[in-house]
C-alpha positions in Angstrom: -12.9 11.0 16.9 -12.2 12.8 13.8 -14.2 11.2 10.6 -13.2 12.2 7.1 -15.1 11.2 4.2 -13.3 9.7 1.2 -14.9 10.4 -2.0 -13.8 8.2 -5.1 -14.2 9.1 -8.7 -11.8 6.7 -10.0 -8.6 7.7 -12.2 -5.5 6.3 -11.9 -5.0 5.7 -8.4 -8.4 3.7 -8.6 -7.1 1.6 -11.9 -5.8 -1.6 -12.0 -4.5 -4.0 -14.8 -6.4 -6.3 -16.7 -5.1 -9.7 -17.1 -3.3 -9.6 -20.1 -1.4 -7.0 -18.1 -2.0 -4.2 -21.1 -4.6 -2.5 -20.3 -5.4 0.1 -17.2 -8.8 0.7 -16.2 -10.3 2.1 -13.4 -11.4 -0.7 -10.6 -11.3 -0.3 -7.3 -13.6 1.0 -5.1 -12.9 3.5 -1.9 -12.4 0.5 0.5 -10.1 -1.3 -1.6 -8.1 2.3 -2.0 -8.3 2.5 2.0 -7.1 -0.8 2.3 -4.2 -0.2 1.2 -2.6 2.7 3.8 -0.8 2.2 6.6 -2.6 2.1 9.5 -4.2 5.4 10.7 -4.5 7.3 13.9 -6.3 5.8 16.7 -8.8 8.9 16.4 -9.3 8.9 12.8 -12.1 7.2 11.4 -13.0 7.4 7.2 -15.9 7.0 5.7 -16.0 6.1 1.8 -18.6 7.7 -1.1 -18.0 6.0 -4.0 -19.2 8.6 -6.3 -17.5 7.4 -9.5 -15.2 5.5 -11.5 -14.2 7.0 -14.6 -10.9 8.1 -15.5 -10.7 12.3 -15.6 -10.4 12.5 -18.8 -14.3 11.9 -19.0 -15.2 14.1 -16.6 -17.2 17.2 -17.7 -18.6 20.2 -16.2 -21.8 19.1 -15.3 -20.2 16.4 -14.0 -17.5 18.0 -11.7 -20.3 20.3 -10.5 -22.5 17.4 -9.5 -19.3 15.9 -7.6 -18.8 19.4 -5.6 -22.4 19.4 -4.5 -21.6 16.1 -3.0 -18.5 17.3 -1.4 -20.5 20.0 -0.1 -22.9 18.5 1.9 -20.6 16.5 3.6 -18.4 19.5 4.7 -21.8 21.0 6.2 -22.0 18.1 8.6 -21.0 18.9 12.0 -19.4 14.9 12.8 -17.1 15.7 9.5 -13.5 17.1 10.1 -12.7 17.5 6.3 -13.5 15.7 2.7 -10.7 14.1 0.6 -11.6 13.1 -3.1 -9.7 10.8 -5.0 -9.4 12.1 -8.1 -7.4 11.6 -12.1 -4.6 13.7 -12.3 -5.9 14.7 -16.0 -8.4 17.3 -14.9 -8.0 17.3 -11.3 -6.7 21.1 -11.2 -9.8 22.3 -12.4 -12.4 20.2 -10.0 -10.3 21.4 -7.3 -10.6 25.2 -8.9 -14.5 24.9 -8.8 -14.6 23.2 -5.5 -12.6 26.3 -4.4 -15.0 28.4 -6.0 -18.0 26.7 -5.2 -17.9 25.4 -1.4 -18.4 28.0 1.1 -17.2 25.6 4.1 -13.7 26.2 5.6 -13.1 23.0 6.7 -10.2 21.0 4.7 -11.1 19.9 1.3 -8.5 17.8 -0.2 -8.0 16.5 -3.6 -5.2 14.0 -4.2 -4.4 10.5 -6.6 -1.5 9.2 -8.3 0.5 9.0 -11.4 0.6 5.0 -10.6 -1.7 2.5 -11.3 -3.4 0.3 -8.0 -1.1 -2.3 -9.1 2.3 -0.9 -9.2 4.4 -2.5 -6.8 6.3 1.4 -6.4 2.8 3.0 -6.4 2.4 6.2 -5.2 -1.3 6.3 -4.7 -1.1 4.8 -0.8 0.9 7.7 0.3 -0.4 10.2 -1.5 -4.1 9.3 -0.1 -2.6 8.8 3.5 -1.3 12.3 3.2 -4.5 13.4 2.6 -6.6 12.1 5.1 -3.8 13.6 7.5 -4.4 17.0 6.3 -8.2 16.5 6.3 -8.2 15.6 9.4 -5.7 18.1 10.8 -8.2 21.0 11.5 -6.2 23.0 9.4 -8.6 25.4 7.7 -9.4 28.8 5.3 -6.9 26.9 2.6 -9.6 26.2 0.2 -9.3 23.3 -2.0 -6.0 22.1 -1.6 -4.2 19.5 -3.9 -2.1 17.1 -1.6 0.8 14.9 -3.4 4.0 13.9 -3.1 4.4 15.8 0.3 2.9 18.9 -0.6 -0.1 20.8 -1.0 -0.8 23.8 -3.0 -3.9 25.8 -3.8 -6.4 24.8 -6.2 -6.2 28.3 -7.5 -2.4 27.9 -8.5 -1.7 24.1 -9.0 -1.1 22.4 -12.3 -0.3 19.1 -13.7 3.1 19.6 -15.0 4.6 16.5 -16.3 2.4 13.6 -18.1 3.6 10.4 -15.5 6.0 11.7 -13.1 4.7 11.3 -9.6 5.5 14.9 -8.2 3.7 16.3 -11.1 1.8 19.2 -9.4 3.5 22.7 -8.9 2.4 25.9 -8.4 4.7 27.7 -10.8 5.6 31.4 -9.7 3.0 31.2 -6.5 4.8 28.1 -4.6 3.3 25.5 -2.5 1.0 26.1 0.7 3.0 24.1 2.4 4.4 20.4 3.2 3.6 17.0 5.0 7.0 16.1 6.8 6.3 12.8 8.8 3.2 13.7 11.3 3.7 17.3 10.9 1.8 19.4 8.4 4.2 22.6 7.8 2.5 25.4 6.5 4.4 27.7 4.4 1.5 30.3 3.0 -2.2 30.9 2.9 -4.0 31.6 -0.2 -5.1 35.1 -1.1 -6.9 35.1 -4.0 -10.0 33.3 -3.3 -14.0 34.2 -3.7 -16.5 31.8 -3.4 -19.6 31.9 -6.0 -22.6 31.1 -5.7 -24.3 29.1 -8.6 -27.5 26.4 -8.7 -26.1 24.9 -11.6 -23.1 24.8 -14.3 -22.5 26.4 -17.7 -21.5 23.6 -19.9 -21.4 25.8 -22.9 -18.2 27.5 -22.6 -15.4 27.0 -24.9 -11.7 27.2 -25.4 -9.4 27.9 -27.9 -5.8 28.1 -27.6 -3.8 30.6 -30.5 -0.8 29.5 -32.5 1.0 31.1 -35.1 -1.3 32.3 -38.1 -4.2 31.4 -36.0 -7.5 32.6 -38.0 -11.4 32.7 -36.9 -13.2 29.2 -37.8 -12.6 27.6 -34.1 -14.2 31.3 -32.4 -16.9 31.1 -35.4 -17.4 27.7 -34.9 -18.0 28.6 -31.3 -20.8 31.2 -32.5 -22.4 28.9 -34.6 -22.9 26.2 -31.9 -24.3 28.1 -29.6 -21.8 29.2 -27.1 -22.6 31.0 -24.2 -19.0 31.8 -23.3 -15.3 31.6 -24.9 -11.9 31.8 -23.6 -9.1 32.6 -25.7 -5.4 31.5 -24.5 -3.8 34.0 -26.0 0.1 35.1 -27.1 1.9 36.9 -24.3 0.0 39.8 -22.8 -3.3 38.7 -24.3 -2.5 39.2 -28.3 -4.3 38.0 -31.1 -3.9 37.4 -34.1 -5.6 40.0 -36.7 -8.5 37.3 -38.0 -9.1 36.2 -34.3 -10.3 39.7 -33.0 -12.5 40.3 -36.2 -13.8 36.5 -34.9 -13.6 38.0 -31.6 -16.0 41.1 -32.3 -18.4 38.9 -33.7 -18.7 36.7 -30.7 -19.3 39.9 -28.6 -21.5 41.2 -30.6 -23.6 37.6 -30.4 -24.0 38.2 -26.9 -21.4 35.8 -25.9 -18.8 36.7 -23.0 -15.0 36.6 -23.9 -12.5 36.0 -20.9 -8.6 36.5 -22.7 -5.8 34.2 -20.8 -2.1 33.8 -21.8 -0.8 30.4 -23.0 2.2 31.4 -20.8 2.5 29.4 -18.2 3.5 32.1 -15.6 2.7 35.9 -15.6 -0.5 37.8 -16.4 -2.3 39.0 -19.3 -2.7 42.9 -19.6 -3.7 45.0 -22.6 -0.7 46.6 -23.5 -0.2 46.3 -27.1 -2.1 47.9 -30.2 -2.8 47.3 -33.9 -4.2 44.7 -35.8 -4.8 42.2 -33.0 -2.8 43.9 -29.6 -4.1 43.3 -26.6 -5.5 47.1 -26.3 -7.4 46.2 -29.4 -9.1 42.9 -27.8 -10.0 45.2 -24.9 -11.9 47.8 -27.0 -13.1 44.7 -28.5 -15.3 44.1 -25.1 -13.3 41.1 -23.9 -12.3 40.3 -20.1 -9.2 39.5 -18.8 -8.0 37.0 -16.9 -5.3 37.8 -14.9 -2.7 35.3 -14.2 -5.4 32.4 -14.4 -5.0 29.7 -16.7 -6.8 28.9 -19.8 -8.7 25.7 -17.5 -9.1 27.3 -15.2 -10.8 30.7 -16.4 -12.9 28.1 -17.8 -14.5 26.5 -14.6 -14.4 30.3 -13.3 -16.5 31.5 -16.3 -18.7 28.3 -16.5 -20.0 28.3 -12.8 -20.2 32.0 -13.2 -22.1 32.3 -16.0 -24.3 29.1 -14.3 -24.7 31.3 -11.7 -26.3 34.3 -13.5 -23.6 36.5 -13.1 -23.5 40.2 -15.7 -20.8 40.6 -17.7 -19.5 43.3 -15.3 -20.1 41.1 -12.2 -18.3 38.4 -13.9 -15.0 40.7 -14.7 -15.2 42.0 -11.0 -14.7 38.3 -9.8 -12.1 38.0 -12.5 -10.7 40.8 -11.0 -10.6 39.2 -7.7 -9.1 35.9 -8.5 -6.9 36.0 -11.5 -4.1 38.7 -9.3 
């Protein structure tokens, strides 16, 4: 027998209407969810935590960390095969990201849910969830956390929500999918690369983010200071430029002991300091900020948040940056 455990958190493939037909809130529990699939294999069996029901959108770090202790212990059990959390598309990419950073175990650790509500007579949640207990259960392993919908699954490292309700709103952008679920075969296409695993006792909720725009100046980074941050990320122009009032609020933050990770608000490609004067990246660098790589914004985020949770130095930290962000 293989057993898979389905963890719930609610989100949208756990909402239903309310009777007015207006409203959609999160409702059903991990049975209903289950339920609601086809039949499975003979030799499949699930087991359901309901860990939560919230929509994503209210998850926070502390949370999401609580969540892939959870997910954790199961995978350590020997009668498990793999995990599957159902999850809100909102922030799934980046519980996915720190269950890929955080859970040691190779076994399968899916993440999937659904653009439709419960209710929807075209939903998309049944399938999507069906697909993922298939790959949990596959013995397919080494992938990491994996994101499963609409027939594919890509790496929790490259995956993001791309489109606001469109059900195949997952891509992986310049890195491409792992691979696809054809039927009752699994069709693997890639392995993932750029993975490390960290290891942290708790979470660093204080870490912020602030994305540039033209004219951008330093009262969001300041603000940051004066609150008590422990660590900011910047999504940045291009390359990793700022503007000339951000990297004077920039040096202050350094100098305030707090640790500066630079992304690009690009969607593809990867920060590098190239440029100088007034704000280049070269500048930013000489500043004592980190780069990301090709990692977004989010998801530097979780990286610097469990990092910094984990006690990591500021050189240890842009090693594993290093690592992961390509």
């Amino acid at each position: 027998m293989r057993n898979v455990v389905l963890v719930t958190t609610g989100g949208t493939i756990a909402s239903r209407r309310n009777a007015a037909g207006d409203d959609v809130t999160v409702a059903a529990s991990g049975g209903e969810l289950l339920g609601l699939l086809p039949p499975l294999p003979a030799d499949v069996a699930v087991e359901v935590d309901d860990f939560a029901r919230i929509g994503s959108y209210n998850l926070d770090l502390e949370h999401a960390f609580l969540l892939i202790r959870r997910v954790a212990t199961h995978l350590e059990r020997s009668d498990v095969a793999g995990v599957v959390i159902a999850h809100g598309t909102d922030t799934m990419e980046e519980t996915a990201f720190l269950a890929d950073l955080l859970v040691a175990s190779d076994k399968p650790c899916v993440f999937t849910g659904a653009q439709r509500d419960a209710d929807a007579t075209d939903g998309d949640g049944p399938r999507n969830l069906a697909q993922a207990v298939q790959l949990a259960a596959s013995g397919l392993t080494g992938l990491g956390s994996v994101i499963v919908f609409e027939q594919e699954f890509h790496a929790a490292r490259d995956a993001t929500k791309t489109h606001a309700y469109r059900t195949g709103t997952f891509t992986s952008m310049e890195h491409g999918k792992l691979g696809e679920i054809d039927g009752v075969r699994i069709i693997l296409h890639r392995r993932p690369v750029l993975r490390t695993t960290i290891r942290a006792e708790r979470i660093e909720p204080a870490v912020d983010l602030v994305k540039l725009a033209m004219g951008s100046d330093g009262r969001f980074v300041r603000c940051a200071i004066a609150t008590g941050a422990r660590g900011l990320v910047i999504e940045a122009f291009g390359r990793g430029n700022v503007t000339r009032a951000v990297l004077e609020a920039i040096t202050e933050a350094i100098a305030a002991g707090i640790v500066v990770v630079i992304s690009s608000r690009c969607p593809q490609g990867r920060t590098q300091p190239i440029y100088g004067g007034d704000g280049g990246g070269r500048d930013v660098l000489r500043a004592g900020a980190l780069f990301a790589g090709d990692l977004s914004a989010v998801k530097t985020r979780v990286a610097l948040a469990a990092l910094l949770g984990g006690g990591a130095s500021r050189e240890e930290i842009a090693a594993t940056l290093e690592r992961i962000g390509g």
